[in-house]
C-alpha positions as CSV (number, residue, x, y, z in Angstrom):
1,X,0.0,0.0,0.0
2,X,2.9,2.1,-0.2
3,X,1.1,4.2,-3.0
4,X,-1.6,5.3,-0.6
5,X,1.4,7.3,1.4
6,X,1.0,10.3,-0.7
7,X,-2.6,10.8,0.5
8,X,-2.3,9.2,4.1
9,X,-2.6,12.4,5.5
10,X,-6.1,13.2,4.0
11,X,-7.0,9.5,4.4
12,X,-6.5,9.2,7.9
13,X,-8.5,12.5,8.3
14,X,-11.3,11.1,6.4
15,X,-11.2,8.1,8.7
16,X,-11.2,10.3,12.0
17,X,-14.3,12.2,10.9
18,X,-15.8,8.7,10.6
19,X,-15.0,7.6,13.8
20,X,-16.6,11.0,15.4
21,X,-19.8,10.0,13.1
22,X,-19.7,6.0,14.6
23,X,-19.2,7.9,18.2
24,X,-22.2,10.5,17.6
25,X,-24.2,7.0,16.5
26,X,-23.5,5.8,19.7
27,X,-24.2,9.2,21.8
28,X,-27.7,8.9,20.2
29,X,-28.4,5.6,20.7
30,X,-27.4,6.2,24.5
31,X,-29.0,9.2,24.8
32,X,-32.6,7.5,23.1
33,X,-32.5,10.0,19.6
34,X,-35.3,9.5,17.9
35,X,-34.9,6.7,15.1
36,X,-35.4,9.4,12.5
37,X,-32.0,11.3,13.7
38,X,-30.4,7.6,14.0
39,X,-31.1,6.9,10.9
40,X,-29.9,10.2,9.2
41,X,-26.3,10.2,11.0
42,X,-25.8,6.2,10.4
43,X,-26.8,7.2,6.3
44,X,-24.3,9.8,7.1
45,X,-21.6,7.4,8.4
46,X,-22.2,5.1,5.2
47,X,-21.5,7.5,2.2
48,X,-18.2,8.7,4.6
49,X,-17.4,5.1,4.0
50,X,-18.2,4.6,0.9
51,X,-16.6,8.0,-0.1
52,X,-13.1,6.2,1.8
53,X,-13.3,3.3,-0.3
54,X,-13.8,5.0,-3.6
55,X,-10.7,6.9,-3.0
56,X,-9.2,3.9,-2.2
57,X,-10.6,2.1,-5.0
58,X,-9.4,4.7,-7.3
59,X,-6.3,4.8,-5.7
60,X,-5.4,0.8,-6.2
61,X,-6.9,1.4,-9.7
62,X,-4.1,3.9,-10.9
63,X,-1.2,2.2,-8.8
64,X,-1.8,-1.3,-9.6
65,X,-4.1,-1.6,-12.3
66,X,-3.4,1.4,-15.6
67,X,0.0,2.5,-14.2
68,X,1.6,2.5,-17.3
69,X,4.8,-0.4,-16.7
70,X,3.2,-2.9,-15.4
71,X,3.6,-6.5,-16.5
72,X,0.4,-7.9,-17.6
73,X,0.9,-10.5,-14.4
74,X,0.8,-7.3,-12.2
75,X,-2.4,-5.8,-13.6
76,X,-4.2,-9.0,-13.6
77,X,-2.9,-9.6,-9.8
78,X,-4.2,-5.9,-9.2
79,X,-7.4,-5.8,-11.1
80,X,-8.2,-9.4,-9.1
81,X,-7.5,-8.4,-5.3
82,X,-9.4,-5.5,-6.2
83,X,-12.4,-8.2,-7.0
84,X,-11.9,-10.1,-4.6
85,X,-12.5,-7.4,-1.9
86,X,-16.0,-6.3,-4.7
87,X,-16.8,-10.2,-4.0
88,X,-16.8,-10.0,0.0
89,X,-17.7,-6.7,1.3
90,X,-20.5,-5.3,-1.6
91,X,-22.9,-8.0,-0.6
């Protein structure tokens, strides 16, 4: 993942304003929100995430998939972790 060190920085901010929208979840389901407001921050929380992984996505797209260099054995090892992870989590 040594490519993702150029945007770590903004990537690990993306990932802390996640976790303060995880721990606001939790402060409203303590604190008995409605289900209206629970349901508005946990959509919030979920396109935060899903905004992460496209970044990340795009990220092991262009390092690992249509860098120009790369042996057709790297792209297809690329293009297929990158399916493999489609296969597991998008369910």
């Amino acid at each position: 993942m040594s490519h993702l060190h150029e945007s770590k920085d903004s990537l690990i901010a993306r990932v802390r304003r996640i976790a303060g929208q995880v721990a606001a979840v939790e402060r409203e389901l303590t604190g008995d929100a409605s289900c209206a407001t629970v349901l508005h921050r946990v959509a919030a929380v979920r396109g935060a995430v899903n905004g992460l992984m496209d970044e990340i996505i795009a990220d092991h797209l262009e390092a690992h998939v249509s860098r120009p260099g790369l042996t057709d054995a790297e792209r297809a090892a690329g293009a297929e972790e990158l399916l493999a992870v489609i296969r597991r989590y998008a369910k």
